[in-house]
N, C-alpha and C positions, 0 to 999 in steps of 0.2 A: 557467525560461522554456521553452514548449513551443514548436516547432517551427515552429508557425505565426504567434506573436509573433514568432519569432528572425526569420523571413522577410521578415514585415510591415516588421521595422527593419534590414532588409540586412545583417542578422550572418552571422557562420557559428560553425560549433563544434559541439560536442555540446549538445543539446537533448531534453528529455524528450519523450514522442509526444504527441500529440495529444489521444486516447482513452485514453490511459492504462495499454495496452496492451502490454505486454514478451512477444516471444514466447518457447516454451521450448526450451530449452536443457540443454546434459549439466549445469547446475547444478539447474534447476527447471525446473518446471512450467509452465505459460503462466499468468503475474500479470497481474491489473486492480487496478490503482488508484484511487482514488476522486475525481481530475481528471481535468476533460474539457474540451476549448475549449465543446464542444456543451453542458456542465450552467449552470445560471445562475451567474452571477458569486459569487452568494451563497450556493452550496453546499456548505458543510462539504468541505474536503483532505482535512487530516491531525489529530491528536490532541499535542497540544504540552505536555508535561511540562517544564516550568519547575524548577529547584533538587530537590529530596529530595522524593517523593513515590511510589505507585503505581498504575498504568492495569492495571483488570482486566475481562474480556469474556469471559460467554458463548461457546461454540463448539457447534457440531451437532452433538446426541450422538452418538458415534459411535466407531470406533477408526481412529488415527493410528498411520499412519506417518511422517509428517512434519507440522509445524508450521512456516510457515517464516512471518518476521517480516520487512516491509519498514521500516526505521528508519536515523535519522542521528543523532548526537552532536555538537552544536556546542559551542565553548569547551571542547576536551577530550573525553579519551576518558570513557565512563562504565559502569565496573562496576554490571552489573545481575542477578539472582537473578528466573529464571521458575518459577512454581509453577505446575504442574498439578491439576486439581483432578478426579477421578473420581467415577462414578455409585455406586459403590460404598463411599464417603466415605473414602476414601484419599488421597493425594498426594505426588508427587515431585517433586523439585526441581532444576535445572540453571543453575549458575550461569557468566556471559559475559562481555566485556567487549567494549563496543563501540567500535570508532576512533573519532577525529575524521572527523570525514567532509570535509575539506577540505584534510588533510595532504598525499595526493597519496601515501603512503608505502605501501609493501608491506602486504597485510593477514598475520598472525602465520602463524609455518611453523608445518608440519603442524597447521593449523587448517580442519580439513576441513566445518566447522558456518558458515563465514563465505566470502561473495564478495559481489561488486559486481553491484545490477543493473543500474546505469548508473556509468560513472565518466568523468571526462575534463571535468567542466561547470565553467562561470564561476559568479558571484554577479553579482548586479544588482541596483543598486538603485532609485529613486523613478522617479529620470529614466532608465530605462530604458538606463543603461549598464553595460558589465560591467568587473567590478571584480574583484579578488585573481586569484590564477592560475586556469589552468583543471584544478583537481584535486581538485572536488568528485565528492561523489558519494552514492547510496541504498543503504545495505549490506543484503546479506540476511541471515539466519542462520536457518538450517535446523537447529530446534530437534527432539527425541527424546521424546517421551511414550511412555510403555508401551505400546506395540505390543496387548499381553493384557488393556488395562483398557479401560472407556468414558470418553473423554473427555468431559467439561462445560464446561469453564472454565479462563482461562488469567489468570494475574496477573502483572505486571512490577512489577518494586520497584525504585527507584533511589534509593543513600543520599547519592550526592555532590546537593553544592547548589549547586555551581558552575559545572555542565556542565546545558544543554538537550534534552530528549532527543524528539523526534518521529515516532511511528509513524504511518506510511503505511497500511500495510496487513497482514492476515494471508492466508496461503494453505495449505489443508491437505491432507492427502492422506491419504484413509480408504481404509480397505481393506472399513467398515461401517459403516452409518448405524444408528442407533436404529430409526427409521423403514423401515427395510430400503432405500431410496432417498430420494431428492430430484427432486423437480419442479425444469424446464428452468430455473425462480429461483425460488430460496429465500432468503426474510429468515432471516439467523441470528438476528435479532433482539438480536444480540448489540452492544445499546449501549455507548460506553466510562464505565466509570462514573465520572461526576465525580468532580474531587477539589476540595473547599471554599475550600483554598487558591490555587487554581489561575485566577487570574482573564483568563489570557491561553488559557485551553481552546477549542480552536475546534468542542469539542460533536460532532466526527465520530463515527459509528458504525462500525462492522464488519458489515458486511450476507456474504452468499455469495452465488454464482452457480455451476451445476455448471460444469466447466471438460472440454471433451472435445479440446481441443487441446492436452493436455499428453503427457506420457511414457504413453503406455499399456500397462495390462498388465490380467489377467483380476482382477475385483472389485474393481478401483481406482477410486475416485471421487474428482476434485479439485475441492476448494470454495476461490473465494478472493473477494478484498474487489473489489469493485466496485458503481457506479452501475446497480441497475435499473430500466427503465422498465415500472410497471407499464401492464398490456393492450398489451403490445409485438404486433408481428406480423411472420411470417416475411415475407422480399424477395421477392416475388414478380414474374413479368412486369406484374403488376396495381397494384402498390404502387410501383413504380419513376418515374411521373411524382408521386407523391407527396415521393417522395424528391428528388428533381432539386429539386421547389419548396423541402420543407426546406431541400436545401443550399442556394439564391439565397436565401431569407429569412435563412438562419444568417450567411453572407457579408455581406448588405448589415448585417444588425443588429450585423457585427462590426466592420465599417469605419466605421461610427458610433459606438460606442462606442470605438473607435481614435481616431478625434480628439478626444476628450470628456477620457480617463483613459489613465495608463500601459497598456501591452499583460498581459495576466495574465501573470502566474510560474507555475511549477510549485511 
């Protein structure tokens, strides 16, 4: 549930933002995720791996220093095996295990690849009530690709079939692009690739956006998953009564749709 549902239904608690928006932090970078109250109702979250299967995508070529994966594990923790996959036709491998994400429990010592982007949330269900304790949560793990190679492509393999497994988002931190840069938004173009079996796929993608509000240091560039609006335009004094009307259009289309349908989830 995002913040502005929780509001709308006089809750309180921890609630994902809005925009989708986590700022950065000594753990990462500043993440966009690919929910927004503002995208239509109907636009692709997250990527949902159901049972034994694997989710693989594209990344902008380029070299990493980090990879860092937004995901949760329901019904159990779920051992997972990430492949790398280089310009070079090479590949390495790092294999993790992901919590439950509703335990509520310590994530592993000296596990320095894994923290919380959000922790502390309830579940909700149909009718809009919340339900089990409040100790869910969106893990990240700050995955390691060779630093000296070009990255292309990342694969997630999960062998249990009993455990769910859900990525949000990717977020990377190159020290080099193929391209030698990236434009203000960049499609990674990096769709997740179906899996056949998979009939509950909610078809999300991995797009990139350059991120200039994360850790900064010299030749760093952070790409991560988020909603762009193509022909966007900077806020200017000029564009700001545009803006105000968005937001009253956005509000009233949301309070009607508030009475129609439950409030959206995160």
């Amino acid at each position: 549930m995002t913040v502005a549902a929780q509001t709308f239904l006089k809750q309180t608690g921890v609630a994902l933002p809005d925009d989708g928006r986590f700022a950065a932090d000594s753990k990462h970078p500043e993440i966009v995720l690919h929910f927004s109250n503002a995208a239509p109702a109907t636009a692709p979250q997250v990527h949902l791996l159901a049972g034994a299967g694997k989710i693989e995508f594209a990344v902008p070529a380029g070299r990493y220093t980090q990879l860092i994966l937004s995901l949760t594990s329901s019904y159990g923790a779920s051992p997972l095996t990430f492949t790398f996959s280089y310009a070079d036709g090479t590949s390495t491998t790092q294999p993790l295990t992901l919590p439950d994400w509703g335990t509520g429990g310590p994530l592993p010592a000296n596990q320095q690849v894994l923290f919380n982007l959000i922790a502390g949330m309830h579940k909700w269900n149909r009718q809009d009530q919340s339900i089990d304790t409040p100790s869910h949560t969106i893990t990240g793990m700050a995955l390691a690709p060779a630093p000296d190679r070009t990255l292309t492509k990342l694969e997630i393999a999960k062998t249990t079939a009993g455990t769910s497994l859900v990525l949000w988002g990717a977020t990377g931190v190159a020290t080099n692009l193929a391209d030698g840069g990236v434009d203000p938004v960049v499609d990674a173009g990096g769709e997740v690739a179906p899996d056949p079996a998979q009939e509950q796929d909610s078809g999300a993608g991995v797009d990139a956006a350059t991120d200039t509000g994360g850790p900064s240091a010299p030749g760093i560039t952070s790409l991560h998953a988020g909603c762009a609006i193509p022909g966007g335009r900077p806020l200017t004094s000029a564009t700001w009564p545009d803006v105000l009307l968005l937001l009253l259009l956005i509000v009233t289309a949301a309070r009607i749709r508030m009475r129609g349908r439950p409030a959206r989830r995160g």
